[in-house]
Short mmCIF file of the C-alpha atoms (twelve columns), coordinates in Angstrom:
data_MODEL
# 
_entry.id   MODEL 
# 
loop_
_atom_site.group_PDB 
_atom_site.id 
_atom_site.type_symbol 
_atom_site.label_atom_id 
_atom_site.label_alt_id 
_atom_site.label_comp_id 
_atom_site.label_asym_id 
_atom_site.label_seq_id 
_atom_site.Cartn_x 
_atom_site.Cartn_y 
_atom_site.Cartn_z 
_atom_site.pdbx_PDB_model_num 
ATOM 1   C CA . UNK A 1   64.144 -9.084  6.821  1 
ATOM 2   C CA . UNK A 2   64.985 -11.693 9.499  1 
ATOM 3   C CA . UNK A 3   68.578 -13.005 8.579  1 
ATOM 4   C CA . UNK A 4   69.517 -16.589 9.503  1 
ATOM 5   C CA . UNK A 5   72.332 -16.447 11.591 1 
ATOM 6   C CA . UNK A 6   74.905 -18.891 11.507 1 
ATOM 7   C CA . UNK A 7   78.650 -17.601 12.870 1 
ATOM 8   C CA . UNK A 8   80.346 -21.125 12.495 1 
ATOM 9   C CA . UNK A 9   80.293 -20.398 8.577  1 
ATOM 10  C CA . UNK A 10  82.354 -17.269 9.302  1 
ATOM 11  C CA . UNK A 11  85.158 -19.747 10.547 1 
ATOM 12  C CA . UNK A 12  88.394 -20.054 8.402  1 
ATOM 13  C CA . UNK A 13  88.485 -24.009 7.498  1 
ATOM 14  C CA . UNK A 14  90.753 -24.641 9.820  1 
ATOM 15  C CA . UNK A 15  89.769 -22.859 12.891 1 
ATOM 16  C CA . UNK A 16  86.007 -24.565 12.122 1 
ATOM 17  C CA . UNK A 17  87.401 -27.978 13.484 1 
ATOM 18  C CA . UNK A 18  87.818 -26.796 16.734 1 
ATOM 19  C CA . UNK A 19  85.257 -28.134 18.695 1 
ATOM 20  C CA . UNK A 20  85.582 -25.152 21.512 1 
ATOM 21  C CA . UNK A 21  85.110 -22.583 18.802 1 
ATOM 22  C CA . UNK A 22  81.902 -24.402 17.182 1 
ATOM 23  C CA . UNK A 23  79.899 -24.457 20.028 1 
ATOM 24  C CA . UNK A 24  80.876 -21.022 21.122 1 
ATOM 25  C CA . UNK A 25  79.703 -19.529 17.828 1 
ATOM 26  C CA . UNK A 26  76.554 -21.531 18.017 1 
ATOM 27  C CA . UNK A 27  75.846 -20.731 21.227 1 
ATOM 28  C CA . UNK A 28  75.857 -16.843 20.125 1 
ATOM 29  C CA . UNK A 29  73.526 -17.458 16.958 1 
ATOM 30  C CA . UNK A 30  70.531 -16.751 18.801 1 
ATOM 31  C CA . UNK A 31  71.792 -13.542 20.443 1 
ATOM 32  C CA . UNK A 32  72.701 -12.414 16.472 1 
ATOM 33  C CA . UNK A 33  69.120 -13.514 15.432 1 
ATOM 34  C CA . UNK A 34  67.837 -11.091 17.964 1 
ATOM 35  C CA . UNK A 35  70.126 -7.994  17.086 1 
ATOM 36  C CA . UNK A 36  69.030 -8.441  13.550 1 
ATOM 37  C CA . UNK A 37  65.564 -8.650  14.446 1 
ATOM 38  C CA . UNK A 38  65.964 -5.273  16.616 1 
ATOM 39  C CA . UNK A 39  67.770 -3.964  13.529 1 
ATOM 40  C CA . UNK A 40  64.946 -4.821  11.359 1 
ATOM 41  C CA . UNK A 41  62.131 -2.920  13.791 1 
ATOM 42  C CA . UNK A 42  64.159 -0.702  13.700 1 
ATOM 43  C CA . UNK A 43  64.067 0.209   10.252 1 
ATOM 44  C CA . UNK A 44  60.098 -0.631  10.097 1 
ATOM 45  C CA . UNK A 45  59.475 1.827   12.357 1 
ATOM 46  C CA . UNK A 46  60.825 4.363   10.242 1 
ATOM 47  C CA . UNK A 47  57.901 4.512   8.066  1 
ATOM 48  C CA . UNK A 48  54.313 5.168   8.665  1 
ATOM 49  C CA . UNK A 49  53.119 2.365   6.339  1 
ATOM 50  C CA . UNK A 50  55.103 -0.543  8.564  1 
ATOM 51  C CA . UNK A 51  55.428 1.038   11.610 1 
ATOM 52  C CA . UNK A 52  53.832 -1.354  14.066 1 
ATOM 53  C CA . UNK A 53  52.508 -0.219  17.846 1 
ATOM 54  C CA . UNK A 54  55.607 2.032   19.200 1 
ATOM 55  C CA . UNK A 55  56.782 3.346   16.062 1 
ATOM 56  C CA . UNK A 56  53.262 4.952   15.110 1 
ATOM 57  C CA . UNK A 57  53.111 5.781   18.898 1 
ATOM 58  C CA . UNK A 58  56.620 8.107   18.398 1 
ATOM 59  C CA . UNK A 59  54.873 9.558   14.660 1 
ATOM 60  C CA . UNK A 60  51.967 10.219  16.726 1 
ATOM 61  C CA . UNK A 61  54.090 12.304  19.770 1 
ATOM 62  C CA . UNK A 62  55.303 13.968  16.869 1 
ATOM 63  C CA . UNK A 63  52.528 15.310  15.470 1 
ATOM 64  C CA . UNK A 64  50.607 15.908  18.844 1 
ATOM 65  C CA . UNK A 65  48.049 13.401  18.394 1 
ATOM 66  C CA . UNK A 66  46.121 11.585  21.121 1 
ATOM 67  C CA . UNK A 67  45.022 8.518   19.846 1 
ATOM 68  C CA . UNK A 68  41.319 7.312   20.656 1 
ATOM 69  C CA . UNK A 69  41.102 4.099   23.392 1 
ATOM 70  C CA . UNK A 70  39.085 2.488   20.239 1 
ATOM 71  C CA . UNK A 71  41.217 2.970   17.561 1 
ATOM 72  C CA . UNK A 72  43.624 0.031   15.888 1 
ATOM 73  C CA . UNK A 73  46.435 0.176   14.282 1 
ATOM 74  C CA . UNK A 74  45.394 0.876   10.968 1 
ATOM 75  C CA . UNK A 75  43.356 3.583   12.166 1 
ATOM 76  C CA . UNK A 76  45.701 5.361   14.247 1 
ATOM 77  C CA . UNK A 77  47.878 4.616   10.590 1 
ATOM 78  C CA . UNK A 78  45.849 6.191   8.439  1 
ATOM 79  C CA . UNK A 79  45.818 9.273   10.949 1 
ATOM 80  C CA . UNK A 80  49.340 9.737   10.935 1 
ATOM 81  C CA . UNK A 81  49.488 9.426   7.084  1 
ATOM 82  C CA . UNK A 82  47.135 12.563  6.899  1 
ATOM 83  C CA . UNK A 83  48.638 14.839  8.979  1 
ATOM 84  C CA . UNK A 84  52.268 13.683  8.315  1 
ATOM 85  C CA . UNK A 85  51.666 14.200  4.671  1 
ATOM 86  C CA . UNK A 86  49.546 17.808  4.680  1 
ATOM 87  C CA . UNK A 87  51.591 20.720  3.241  1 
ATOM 88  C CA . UNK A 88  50.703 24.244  1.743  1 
ATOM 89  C CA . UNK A 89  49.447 25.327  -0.760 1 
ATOM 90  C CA . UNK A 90  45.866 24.047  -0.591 1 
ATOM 91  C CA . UNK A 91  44.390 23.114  -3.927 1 
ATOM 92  C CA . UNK A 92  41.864 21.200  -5.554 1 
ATOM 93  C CA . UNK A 93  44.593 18.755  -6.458 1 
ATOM 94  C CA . UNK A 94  45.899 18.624  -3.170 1 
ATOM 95  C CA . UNK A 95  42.659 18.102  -1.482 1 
ATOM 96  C CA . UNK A 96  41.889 14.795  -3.618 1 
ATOM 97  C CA . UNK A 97  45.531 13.734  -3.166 1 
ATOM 98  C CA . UNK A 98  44.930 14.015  0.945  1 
ATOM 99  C CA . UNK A 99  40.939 12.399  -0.346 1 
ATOM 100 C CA . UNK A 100 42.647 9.301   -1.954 1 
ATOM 101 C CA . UNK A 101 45.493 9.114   1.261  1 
ATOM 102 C CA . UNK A 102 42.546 8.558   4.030  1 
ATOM 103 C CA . UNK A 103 39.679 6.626   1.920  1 
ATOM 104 C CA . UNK A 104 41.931 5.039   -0.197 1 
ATOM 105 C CA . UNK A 105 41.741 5.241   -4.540 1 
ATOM 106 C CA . UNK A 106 37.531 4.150   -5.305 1 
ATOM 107 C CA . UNK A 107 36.409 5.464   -1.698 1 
ATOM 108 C CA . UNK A 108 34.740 9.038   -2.626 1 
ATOM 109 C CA . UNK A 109 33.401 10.831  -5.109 1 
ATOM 110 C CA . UNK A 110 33.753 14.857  -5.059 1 
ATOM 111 C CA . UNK A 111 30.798 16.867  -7.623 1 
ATOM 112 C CA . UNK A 112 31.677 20.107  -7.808 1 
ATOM 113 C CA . UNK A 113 28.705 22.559  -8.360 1 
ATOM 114 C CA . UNK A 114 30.243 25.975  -9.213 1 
ATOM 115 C CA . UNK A 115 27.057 28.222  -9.873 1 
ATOM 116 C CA . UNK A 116 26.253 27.618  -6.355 1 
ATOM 117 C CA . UNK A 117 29.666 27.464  -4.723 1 
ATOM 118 C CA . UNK A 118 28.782 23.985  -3.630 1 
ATOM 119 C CA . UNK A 119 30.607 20.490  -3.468 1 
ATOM 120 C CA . UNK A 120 29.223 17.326  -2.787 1 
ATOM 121 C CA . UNK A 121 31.783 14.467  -0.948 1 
ATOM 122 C CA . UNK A 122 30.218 11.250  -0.615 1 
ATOM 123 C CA . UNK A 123 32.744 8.933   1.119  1 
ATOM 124 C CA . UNK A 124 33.014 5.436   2.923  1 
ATOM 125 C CA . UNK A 125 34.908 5.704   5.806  1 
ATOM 126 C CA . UNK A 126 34.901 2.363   8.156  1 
ATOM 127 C CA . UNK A 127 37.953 2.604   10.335 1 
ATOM 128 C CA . UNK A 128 37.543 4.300   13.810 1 
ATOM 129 C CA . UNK A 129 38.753 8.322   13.165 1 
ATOM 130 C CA . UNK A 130 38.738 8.913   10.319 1 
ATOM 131 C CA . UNK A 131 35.694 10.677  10.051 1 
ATOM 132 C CA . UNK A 132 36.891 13.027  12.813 1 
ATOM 133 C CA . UNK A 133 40.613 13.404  10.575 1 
ATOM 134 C CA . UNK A 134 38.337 14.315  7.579  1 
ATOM 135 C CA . UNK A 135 36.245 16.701  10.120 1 
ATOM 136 C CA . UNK A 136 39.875 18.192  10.529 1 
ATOM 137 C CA . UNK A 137 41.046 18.443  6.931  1 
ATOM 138 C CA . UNK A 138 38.058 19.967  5.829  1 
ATOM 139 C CA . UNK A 139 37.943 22.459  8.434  1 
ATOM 140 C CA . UNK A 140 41.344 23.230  7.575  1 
ATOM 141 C CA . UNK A 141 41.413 23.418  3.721  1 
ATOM 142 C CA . UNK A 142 38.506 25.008  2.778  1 
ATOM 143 C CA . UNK A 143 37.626 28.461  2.355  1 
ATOM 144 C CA . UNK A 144 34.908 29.584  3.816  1 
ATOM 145 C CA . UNK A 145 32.832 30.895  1.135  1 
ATOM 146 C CA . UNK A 146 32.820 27.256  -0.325 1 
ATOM 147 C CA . UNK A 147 29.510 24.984  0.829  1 
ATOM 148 C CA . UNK A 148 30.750 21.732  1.526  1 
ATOM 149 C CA . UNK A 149 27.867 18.628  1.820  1 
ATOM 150 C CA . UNK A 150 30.016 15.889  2.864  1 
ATOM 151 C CA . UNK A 151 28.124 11.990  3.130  1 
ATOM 152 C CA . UNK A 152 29.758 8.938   4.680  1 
ATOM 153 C CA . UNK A 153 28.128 5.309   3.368  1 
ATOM 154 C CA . UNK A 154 28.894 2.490   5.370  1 
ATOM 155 C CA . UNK A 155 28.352 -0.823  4.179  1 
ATOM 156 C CA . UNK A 156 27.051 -3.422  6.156  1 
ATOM 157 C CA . UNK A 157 25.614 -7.075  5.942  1 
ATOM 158 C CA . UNK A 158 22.689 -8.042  7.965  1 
ATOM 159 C CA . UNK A 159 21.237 -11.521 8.347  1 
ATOM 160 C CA . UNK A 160 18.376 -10.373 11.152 1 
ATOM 161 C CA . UNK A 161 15.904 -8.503  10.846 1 
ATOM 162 C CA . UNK A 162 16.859 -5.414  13.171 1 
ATOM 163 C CA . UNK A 163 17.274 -1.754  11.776 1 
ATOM 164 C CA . UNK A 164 19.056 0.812   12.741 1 
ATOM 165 C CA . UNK A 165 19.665 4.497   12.333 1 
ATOM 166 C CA . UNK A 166 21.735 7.065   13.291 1 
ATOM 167 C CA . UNK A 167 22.432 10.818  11.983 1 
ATOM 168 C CA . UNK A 168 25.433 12.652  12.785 1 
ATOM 169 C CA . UNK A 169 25.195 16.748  11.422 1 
ATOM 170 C CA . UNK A 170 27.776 19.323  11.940 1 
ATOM 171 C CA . UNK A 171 27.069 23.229  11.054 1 
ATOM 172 C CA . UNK A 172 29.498 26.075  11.009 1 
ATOM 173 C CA . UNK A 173 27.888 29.331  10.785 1 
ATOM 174 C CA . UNK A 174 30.188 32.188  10.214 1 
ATOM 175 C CA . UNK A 175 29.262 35.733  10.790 1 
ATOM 176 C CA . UNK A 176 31.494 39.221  9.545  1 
ATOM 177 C CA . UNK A 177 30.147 42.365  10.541 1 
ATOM 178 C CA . UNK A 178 31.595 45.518  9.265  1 
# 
């Protein structure tokens, strides 16, 4: 919230007259207008959500995280939100909470299968990242003797007529030996 800045109203009647005292106070406005707009970023950058640039660059120092050449501000965003926001214990509620925080409310779908210890995640992840973060908070919530088949479905528009493909698989094999 930029405030307009205007000193001279300040002025008791009287003193307001003065001509010396006018255009000293008006010649300060624009100094106040840019304390106030300091004051303001200053405040913005105190949340993740309207942080701009340097205050998601101090959340992301925090948290250790190097953002990616690529990434925009709304990517490196939504990064911050998942880790700044991931706390124990790890449950099924949790997980679609941290879900709904990086694709946003109508972005997945989770099937659970339970007779074969399997879930399905279909989501539609656009922004640069994020598939990596979810790479992360998979990895990182989920036991191990839980199959996970995760999908992301991109949407795009085509006017020519060129097609594409492209297949991206990641396997963790786990071994115990007794």
């Amino acid at each position: 919230m930029i405030r307009e800045v205007d000193l001279v109203s300040y002025l008791p009647p009287f003193i307001a007259e003065y001509e010396e005292m006018n255009r000293t106070l008006t010649a300060e406005n624009p100094e106040f207008a840019l304390m106030w707009k300091a004051a303001d970023q200053v405040l913005q950058n105190e949340f993740i959500a309207t942080a701009d640039e340097y205050g998601i660059s101090r959340f992301e120092k925090i948290l250790k995280i190097l953002p990616f050449r690529e990434d925009t501000l709304e990517s490196r965003r939504s990064r911050v939100q998942s880790r700044w926001f991931m706390a124990l214990p790890y449950t099924w509620r949790m997980f679609l909470q941290k879900l709904t925080v990086l694709c946003g409310e109508q972005n997945f779908t989770v099937v659970k299968q339970p007779d074969t210890y399997q879930i399905d995640l279909n989501v539609r992840l656009e922004m640069y990242g994020q598939v990596q973060e979810l790479e992360r908070m998979i990895k990182m919530i989920f036991p191990c003797n839980l199959v996970l088949k995760a999908d992301n479905h991109v949407q795009t528009d085509s006017e020519t007529g060129v097609y594409t493909g492209g297949v991206l698989s990641t396997c963790m094999i786990m071994e115990v030996e007794g």
